[in-house]
C-alpha positions as CSV (number, residue, x, y, z in Angstrom):
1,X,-6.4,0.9,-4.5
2,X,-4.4,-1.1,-7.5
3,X,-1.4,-1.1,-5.0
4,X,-3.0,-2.3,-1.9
5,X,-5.1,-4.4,-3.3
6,X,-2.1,-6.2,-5.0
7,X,0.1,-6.5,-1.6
8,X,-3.3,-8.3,-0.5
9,X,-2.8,-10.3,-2.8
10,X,0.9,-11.4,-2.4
11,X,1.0,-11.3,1.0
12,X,-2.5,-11.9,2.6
13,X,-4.2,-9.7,4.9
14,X,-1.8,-10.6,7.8
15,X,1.4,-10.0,6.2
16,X,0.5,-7.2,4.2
17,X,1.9,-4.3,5.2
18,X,0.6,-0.4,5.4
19,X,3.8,1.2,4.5
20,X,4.7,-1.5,1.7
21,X,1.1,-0.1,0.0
22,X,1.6,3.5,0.4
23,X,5.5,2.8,-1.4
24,X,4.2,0.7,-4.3
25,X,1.4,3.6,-5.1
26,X,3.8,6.8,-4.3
27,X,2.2,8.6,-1.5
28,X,3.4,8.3,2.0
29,X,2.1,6.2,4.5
30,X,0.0,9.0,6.5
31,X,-1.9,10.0,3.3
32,X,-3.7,6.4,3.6
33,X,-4.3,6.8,6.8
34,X,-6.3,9.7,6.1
35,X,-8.7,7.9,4.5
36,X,-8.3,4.6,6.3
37,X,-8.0,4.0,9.9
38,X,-6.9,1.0,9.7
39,X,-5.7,-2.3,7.6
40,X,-9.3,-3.8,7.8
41,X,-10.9,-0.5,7.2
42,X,-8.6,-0.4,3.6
43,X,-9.3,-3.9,3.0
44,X,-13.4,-4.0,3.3
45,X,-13.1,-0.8,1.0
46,X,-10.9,-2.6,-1.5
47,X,-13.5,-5.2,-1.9
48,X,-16.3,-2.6,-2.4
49,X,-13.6,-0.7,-4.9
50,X,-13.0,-4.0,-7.0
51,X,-16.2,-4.9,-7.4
52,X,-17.0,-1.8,-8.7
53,X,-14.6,-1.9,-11.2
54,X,-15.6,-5.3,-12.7
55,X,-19.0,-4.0,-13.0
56,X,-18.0,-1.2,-14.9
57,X,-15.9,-3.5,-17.0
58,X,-18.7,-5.6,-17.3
59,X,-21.0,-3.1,-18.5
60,X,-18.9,-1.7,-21.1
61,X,-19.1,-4.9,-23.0
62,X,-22.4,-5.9,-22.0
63,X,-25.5,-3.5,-21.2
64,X,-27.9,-4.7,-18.6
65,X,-30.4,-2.1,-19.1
66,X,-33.2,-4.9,-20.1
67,X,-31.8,-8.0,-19.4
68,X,-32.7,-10.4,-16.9
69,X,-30.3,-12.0,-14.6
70,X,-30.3,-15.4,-17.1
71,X,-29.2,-13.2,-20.5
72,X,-26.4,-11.6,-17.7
73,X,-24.8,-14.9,-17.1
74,X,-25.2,-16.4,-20.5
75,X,-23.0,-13.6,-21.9
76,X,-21.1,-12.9,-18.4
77,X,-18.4,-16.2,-19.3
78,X,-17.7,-14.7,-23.0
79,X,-17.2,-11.4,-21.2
80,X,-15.0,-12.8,-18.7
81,X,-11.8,-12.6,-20.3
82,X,-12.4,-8.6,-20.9
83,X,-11.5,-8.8,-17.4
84,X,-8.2,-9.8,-17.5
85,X,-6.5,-7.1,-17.0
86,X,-7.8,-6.9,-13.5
87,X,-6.4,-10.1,-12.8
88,X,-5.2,-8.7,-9.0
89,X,-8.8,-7.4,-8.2
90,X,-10.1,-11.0,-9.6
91,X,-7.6,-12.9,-7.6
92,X,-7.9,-10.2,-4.5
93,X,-12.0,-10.9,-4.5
94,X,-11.6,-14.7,-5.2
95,X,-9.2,-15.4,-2.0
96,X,-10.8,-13.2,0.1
97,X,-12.9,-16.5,1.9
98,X,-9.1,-17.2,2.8
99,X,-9.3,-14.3,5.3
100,X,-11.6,-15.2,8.0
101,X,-10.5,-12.4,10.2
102,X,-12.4,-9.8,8.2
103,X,-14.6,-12.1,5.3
104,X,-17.7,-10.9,7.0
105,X,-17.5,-7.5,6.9
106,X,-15.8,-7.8,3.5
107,X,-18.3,-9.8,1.9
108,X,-21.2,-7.9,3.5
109,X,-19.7,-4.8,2.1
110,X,-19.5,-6.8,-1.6
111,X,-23.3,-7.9,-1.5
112,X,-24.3,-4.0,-1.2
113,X,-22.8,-3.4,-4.4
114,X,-23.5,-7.0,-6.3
115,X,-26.9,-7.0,-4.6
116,X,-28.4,-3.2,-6.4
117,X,-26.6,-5.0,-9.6
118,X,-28.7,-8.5,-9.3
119,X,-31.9,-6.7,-8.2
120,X,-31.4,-4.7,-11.3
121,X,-31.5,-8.2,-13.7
122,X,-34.1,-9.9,-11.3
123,X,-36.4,-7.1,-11.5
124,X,-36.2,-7.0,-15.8
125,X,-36.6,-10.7,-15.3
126,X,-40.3,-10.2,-13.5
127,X,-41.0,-7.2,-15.8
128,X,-40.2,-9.5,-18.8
129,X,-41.8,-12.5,-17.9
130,X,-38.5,-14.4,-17.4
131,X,-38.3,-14.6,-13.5
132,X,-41.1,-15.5,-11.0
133,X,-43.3,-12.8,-9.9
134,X,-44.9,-15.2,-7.1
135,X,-41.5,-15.0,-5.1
136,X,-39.8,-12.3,-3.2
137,X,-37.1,-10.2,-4.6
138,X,-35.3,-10.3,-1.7
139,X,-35.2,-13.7,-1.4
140,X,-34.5,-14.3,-5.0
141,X,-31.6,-12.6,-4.6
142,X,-30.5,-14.8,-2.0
143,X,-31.2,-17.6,-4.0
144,X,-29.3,-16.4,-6.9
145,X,-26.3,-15.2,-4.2
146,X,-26.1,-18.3,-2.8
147,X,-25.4,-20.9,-6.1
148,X,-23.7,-18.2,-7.7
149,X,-21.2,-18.0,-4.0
150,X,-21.3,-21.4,-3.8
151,X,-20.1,-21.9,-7.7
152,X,-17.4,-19.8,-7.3
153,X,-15.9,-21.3,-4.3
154,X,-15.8,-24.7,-6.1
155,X,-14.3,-23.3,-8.8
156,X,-11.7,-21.7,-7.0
157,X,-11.2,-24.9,-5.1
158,X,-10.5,-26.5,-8.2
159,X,-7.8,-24.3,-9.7
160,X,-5.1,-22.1,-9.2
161,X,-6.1,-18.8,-11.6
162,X,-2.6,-17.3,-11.0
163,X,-1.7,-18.9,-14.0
164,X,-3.6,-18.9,-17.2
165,X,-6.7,-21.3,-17.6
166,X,-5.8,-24.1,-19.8
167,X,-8.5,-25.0,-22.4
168,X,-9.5,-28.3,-21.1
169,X,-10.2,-25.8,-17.8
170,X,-11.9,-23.3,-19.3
171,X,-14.4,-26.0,-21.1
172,X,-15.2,-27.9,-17.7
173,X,-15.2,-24.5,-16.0
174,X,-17.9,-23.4,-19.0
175,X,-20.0,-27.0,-18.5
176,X,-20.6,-26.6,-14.9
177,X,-21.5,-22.5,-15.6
178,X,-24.2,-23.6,-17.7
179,X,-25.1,-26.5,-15.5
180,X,-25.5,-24.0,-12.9
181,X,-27.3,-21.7,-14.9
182,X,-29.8,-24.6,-15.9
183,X,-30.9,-24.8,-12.3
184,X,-30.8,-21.2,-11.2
185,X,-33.5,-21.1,-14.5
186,X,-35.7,-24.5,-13.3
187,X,-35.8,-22.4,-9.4
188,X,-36.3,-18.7,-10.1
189,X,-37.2,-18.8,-13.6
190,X,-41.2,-19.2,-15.3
């Protein structure tokens, strides 16, 4: 997955190539095929694969168990740079709005595994007290999916993370989280 998710990466969907994949991760080209039947087929599943594996690096430096989704994204920037060691799944799942032949299946295939995640923090948000109780989870969730979408593309507008953050980025990047956080709290939270 490391392997194709990198030639993604380098190359784009359109110029990235089945065979090139299958060399830079040892097998032959067939063996992908067995599980893939196609380049769009590997690439939705590479989404679904990377997010996973943030999540898990994201839990095993911060344990959601009982927090809501406001504790989550207070301590998800300090967390963020346990990450970066994924840097080709964070890149991969940043650019993939670049690739409008296949976003929306990709990024429908990403919201079924963020969305049991955020349900998870929005749910300990109502059973703590933190998040409103008067509004649908469902629709909280699109709420919350939507700024925190929305965020992220203007960051990614804004800078290039092939290279490393500098610290006057990192502070402005940090000052518009919490800004963003500040509203998510005055619409979903008590």
């Amino acid at each position: 997955m490391r392997a194709a998710i990198h030639e993604f990466v380098v190359n784009g969907y359109d110029r990235a190539k089945i065979g090139d994949i299958a060399k830079n991760a040892g097998v032959a080209t067939g063996s992908i095929y067995q599980y893939f039947q196609n380049k769009k087929e590997l690439f939705v599943y590479c989404a679904e694969w990377g997010l996973k594996v943030l999540f898990k690096t994201l839990n095993e430096h911060m344990v959601i168990d009982d927090k809501d989704i406001f504790e989550y994204l207070e301590e998800y920037m300090t967390t963020v740079k346990a990450m970066d060691k994924d840097r080709d799944i964070i890149l991969f799942l940043q650019n993939i709005e670049k690739e409008p032949v296949i976003k929306d299946d990709t990024i429908k295939a990403m919201y079924n595994v963020g969305g049991k995640y955020g349900k998870k923090l929005i749910e300990n948000g109502k059973r703590r007290g933190t998040v409103r109780i008067d509004i649908d989870d469902d629709l909280l969730m699109e709420y919350y999916t939507a700024v925190a979408e929305r965020f992220g593309m203007r960051i990614n507008r804004r800078w290039d993370f092939v290279t490393e953050m500098t610290e006057e980025q990192s502070r402005t990047i940090q000052k518009e989280f919490n800004q963003m956080l500040e509203l998510l709290k005055k619409g979903m939270g008590c």
